[in-house]
C-alpha positions in Angstrom: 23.4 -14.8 13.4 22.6 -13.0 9.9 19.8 -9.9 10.5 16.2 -11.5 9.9 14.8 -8.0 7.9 10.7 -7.4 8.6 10.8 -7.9 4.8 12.1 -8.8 1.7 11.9 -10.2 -1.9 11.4 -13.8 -3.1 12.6 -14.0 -6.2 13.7 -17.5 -7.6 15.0 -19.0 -10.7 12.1 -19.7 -13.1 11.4 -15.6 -12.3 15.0 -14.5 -13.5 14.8 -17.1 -16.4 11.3 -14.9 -17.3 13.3 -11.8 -17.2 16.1 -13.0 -19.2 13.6 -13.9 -22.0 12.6 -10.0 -22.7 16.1 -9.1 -22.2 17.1 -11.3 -25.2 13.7 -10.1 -27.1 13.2 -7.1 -29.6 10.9 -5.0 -26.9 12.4 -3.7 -23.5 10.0 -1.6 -22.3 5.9 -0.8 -23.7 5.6 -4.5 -25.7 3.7 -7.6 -25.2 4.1 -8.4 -21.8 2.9 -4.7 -20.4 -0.6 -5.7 -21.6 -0.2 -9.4 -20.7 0.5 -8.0 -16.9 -2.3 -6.1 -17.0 -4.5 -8.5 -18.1 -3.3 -11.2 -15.5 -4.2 -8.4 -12.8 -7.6 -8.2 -13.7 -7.9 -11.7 -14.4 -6.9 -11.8 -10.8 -8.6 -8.9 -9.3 -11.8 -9.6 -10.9 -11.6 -5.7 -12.4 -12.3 -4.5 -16.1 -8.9 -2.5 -16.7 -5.4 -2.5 -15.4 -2.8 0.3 -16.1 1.1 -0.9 -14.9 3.6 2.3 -14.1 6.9 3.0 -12.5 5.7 2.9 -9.0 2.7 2.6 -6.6 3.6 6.7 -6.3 3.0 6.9 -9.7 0.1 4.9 -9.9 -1.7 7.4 -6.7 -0.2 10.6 -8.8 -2.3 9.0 -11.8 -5.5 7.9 -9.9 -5.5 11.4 -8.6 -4.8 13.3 -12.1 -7.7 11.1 -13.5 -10.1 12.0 -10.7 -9.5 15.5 -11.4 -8.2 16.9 -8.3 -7.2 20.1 -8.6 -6.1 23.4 -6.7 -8.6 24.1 -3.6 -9.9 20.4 -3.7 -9.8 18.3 -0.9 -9.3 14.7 -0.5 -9.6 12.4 2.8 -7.1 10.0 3.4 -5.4 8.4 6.7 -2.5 10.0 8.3 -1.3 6.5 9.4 0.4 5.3 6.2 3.4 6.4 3.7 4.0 9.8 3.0 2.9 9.0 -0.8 -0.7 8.6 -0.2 -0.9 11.8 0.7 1.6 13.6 -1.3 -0.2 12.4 -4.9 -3.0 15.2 -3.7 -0.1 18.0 -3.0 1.2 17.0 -7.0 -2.5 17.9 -8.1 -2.8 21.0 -6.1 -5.3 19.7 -3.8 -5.2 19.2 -0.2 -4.9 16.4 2.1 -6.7 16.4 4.7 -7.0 13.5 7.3 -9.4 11.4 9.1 -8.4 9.6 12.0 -7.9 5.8 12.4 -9.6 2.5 14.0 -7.8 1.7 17.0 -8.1 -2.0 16.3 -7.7 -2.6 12.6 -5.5 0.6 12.0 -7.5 1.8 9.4 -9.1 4.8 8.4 -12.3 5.3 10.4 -15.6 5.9 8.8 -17.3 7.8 11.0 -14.2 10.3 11.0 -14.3 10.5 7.4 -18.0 11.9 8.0 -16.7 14.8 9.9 -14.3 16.1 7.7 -16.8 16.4 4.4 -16.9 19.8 3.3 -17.8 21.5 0.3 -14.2 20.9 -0.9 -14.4 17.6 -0.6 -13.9 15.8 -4.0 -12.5 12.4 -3.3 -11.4 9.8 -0.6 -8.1 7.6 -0.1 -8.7 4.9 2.0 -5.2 2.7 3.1 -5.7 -0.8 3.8 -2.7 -1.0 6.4 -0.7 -3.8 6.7 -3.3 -5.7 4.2 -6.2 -5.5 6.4 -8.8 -4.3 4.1 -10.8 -0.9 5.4 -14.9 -1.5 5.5 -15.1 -0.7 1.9 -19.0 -0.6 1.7 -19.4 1.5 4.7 -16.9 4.0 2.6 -18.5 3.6 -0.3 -22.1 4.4 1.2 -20.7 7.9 2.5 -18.9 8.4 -1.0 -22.5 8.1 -2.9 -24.1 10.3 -0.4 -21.2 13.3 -1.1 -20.6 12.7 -4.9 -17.1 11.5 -4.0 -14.8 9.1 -5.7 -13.1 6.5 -4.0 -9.1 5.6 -4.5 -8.1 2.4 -2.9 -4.3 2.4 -1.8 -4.1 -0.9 -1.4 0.0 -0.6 -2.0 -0.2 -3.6 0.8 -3.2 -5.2 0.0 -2.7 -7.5 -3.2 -4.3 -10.9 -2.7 -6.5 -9.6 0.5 -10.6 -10.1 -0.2 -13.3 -7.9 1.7 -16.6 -9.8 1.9 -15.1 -12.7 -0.5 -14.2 -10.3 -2.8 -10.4 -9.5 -4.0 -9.0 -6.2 -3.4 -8.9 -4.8 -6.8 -12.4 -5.9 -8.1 -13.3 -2.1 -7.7 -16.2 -2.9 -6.5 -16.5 -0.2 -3.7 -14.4 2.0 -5.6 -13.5 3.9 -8.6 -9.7 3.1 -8.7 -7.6 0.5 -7.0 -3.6 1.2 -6.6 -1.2 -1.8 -5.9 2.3 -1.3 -5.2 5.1 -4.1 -6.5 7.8 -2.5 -4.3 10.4 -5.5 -3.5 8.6 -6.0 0.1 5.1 -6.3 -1.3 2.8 -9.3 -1.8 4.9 -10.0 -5.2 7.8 -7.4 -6.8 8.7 -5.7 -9.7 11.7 -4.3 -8.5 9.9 -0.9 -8.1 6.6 -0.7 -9.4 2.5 0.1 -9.7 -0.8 -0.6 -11.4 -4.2 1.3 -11.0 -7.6 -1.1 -12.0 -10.8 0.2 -12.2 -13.9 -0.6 -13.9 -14.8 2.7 -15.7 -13.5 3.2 -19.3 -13.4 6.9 -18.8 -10.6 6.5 -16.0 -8.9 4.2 -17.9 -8.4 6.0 -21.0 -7.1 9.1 -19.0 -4.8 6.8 -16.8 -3.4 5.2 -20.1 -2.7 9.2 -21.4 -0.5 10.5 -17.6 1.1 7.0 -18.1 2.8 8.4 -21.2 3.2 12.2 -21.4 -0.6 12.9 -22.1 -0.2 11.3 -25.6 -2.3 9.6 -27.7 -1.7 7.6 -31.0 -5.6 6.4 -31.1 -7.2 7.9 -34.6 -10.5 8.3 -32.2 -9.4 10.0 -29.6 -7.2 12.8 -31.8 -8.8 16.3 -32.8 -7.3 15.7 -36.7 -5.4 12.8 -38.2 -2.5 13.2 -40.6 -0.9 9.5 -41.5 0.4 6.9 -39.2 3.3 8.9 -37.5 0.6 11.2 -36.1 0.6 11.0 -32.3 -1.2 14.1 -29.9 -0.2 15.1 -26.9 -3.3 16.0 -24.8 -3.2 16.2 -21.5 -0.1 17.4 -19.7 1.3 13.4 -18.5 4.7 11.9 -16.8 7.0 9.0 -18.1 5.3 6.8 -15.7 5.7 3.5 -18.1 6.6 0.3 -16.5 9.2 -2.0 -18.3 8.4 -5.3 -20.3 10.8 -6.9 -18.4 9.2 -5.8 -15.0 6.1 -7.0 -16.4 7.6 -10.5 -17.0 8.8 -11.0 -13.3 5.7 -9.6 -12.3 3.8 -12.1 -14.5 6.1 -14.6 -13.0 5.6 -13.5 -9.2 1.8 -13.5 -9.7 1.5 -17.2 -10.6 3.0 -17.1 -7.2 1.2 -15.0 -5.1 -1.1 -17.5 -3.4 1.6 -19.3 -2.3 3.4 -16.4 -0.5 0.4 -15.4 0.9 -0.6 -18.7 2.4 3.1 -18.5 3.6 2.4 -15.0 5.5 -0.8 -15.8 6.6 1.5 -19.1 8.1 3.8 -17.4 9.9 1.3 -15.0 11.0 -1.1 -17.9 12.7 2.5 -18.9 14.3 3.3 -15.4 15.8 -0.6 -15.1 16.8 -0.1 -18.5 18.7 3.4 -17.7 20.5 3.1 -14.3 21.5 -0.4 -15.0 22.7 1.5 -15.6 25.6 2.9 -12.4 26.3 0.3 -10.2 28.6 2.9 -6.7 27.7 1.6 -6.5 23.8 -1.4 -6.3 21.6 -1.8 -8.7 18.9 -2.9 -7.8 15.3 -6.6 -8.0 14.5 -8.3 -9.6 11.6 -12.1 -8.9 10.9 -13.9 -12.1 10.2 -15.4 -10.5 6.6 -11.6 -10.2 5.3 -8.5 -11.7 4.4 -5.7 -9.8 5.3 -2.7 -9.7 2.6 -0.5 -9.4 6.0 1.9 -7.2 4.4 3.1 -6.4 7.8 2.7 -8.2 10.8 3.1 -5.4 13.7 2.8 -5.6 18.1 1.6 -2.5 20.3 3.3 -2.5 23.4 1.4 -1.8 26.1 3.8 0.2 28.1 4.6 2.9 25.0 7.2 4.2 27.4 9.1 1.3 26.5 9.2 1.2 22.7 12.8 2.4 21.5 14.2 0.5 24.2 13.0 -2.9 23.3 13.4 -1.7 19.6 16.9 -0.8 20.1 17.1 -4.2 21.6 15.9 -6.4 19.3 17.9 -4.4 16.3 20.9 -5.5 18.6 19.7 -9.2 18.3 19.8 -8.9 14.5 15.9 -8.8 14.7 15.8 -6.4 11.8 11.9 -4.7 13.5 10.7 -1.2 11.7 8.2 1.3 12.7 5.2 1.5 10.5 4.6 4.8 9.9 5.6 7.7 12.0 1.9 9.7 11.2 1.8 12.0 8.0 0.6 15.1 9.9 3.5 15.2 12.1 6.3 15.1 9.3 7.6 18.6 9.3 6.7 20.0 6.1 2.8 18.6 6.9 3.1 20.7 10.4 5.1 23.9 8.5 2.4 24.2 5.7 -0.6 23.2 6.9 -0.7 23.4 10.7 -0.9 20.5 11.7 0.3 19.1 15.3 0.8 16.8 18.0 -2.5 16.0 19.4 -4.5 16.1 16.2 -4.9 12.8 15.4 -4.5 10.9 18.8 -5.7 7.7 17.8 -2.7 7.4 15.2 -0.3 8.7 17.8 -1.3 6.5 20.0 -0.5 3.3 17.9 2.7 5.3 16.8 3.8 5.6 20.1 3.7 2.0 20.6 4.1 -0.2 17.6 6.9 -2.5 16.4 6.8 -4.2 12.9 8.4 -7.7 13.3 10.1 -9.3 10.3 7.8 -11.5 8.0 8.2 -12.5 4.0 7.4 -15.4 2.4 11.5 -17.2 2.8 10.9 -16.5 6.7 11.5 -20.1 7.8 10.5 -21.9 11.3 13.7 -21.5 12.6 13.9 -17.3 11.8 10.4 -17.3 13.3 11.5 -19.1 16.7 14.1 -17.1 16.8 12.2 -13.5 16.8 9.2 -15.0 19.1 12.4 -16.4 21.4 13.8 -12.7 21.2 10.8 -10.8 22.0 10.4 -12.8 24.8 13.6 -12.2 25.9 13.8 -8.6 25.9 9.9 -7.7 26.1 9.4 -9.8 29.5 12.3 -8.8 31.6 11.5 -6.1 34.3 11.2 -2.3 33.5 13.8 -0.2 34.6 13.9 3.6 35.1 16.2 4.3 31.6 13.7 1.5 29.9 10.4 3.4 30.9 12.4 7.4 30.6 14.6 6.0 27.7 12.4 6.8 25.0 
């Protein structure tokens, strides 16, 4: 039996056949189909402006550039997530610092975000993990009352709504960052965007998109002809390809069919291993749709995690662990203190969580198969190298 992976691209024909139309055009990369992306975003989204870039760690480096983070700032973010929601405020010079998480939805907690406000305090990064959007107005309310801007990393959340809204309106927020990375909601090959509403963030996102520069008459300090360009902001070659943008226009005309898809196989999972009394099932608020960019179990008995894990990689169940928490990656504990026992709701759902495969091409068969497995090896009685094994 091939490895089922926990995720994966689904890129077909009529997307390639896009692709191989800019490849044959005059414009490779920065033409007509950048802004045509962008547009279909916040047609989407429901937001004013989009800005495309290399990455989703590009497009947090950006949002945090444009919020003006600087040396001796701090932002709030989650330490249950990918490295790069944090690292974009080491780039600036400001400092992460990290508010604990939900124990049921996995997201940041609100009320934790209230007791690490500080004079320092300049913005908050709020991760929608696994697509489950975080209570956005509750954020939003404590933003207002500090003078804080809000970042979404919503790298998983693309096609997920919060109070029948879409992630990405920016209505809670002041920036929204998606990710296009090939296991995301739909691909790019790598990729990002940042939306927002506000004109001012958008013209300094479009200027760190492209080496601070500037070829807009009304924005220079002088003009001297129509080669004149200024460079005025110290930016990155963050650009995004046309011929990204064209699979990505491609993939988003497909989006709510892969989500359906997910959310699918997720009411499948939810249904099956119901019937396992050893693990915890996902929740899902009933004022959002989750994205499901990850479907993930907590075993009960955390004791048992690498065991079972190690088992099920063995069965060509291709599982992953989402995310070993922030503050315990070494350079996190070497420069700024932290340690074990900071954050014990995150290590607690560290300790215990698998991430089981699920993409859009999953089919029934691939999804009896890992529910058949689980069973297998997640039923069977505990022995003393399962429980001491890990």
């Amino acid at each position: 039996m091939r490895i089922i992976p926990y995720g994966r691209q689904c890129v077909d024909a009529s997307d390639i056949r896009e692709v191989i139309k800019v490849l044959k055009s005059d414009w490779l990369t920065q033409g007509p189909k950048v802004k045509e992306f962008e547009s279909e975003l916040c047609q989407y989204t429901g937001s004013k402006y989009a800005v495309s870039v290399s990455s989703g760690t590009a497009a947090l480096h950006m949002s945090c550039l444009a919020a003006g983070i600087k040396p001796g700032d701090e932002v709030i973010t989650s330490p249950m997530t990918f490295v790069a929601s944090a690292n974009c405020i080491l780039y600036c010079g400001g400092k992460p610092i990290f508010a604990d998480i939900q124990k049921d939805t996995v997201n940041i907690d609100p009320e934790e975000i209230k007791k690490k406000i500080n004079p320092n305090t300049k913005a908050l990064i709020p991760v929608h993990f696994a697509g489950h959007p975080c209570d956005l107005e509750e954020i939003k309310g404590i933003a207002e009352k500090h003078n804080l801007l809000v970042i979404e990393d919503a790298s998983h959340a693309l096609g997920a709504e919060y109070k029948n809204l879409k992630i990405g309106s920016c209505k809670y927020s002041d920036m929204t960052v998606f990710s296009f990375h090939p296991v995301k909601s739909i691909t790019t090959g790598e990729g990002g965007a940042v939306l927002t509403n506000r004109e001012d963030l958008y013209e300094k996102l479009l200027l760190f998109r492209n080496h601070g520069i500037t070829k807009d008459k009304k924005n220079m300090d002088h003009y001297e002809g129509p080669w004149y360009y200024e460079m005025q902001e110290l930016g990155f070659n963050y650009r995004m390809t046309d011929f990204q943008c064209a699979l990505g226009i491609s993939q988003l005309k497909k989006l709510e069919k892969f989500l359906n898809r997910r959310r699918e196989i997720v009411n499948i999972y939810n249904k099956k291993l119901a019937e396992i009394d050893k693990i915890i099932l996902p929740v899902e608020k009933p004022y959002v749709k989750s994205s499901w960019h990850i479907y993930y179990i907590r075993l009960k008995d955390s004791r048992r995690r690498k065991i079972i894990f190690v088992k099920l990689r063995k069965n060509n169940v291709g599982v992953q662990v989402h995310y070993i928490p922030i503050h315990l990656q070494p350079y996190y504990k070497k420069n700024f203190g932290y340690k074990v026992g900071d954050y014990p709701k995150a290590e607690e759902y560290y300790k215990s969580t698998i991430t089981l495969p699920l993409f859009p091409k999953m089919i029934d068969s691939e999804i009896r198969c890992v529910v058949n497995i689980i069973k297998k090896v997640g039923l069977e009685h505990s022995t003393s190298e399962d429980v001491y094994g890990y």
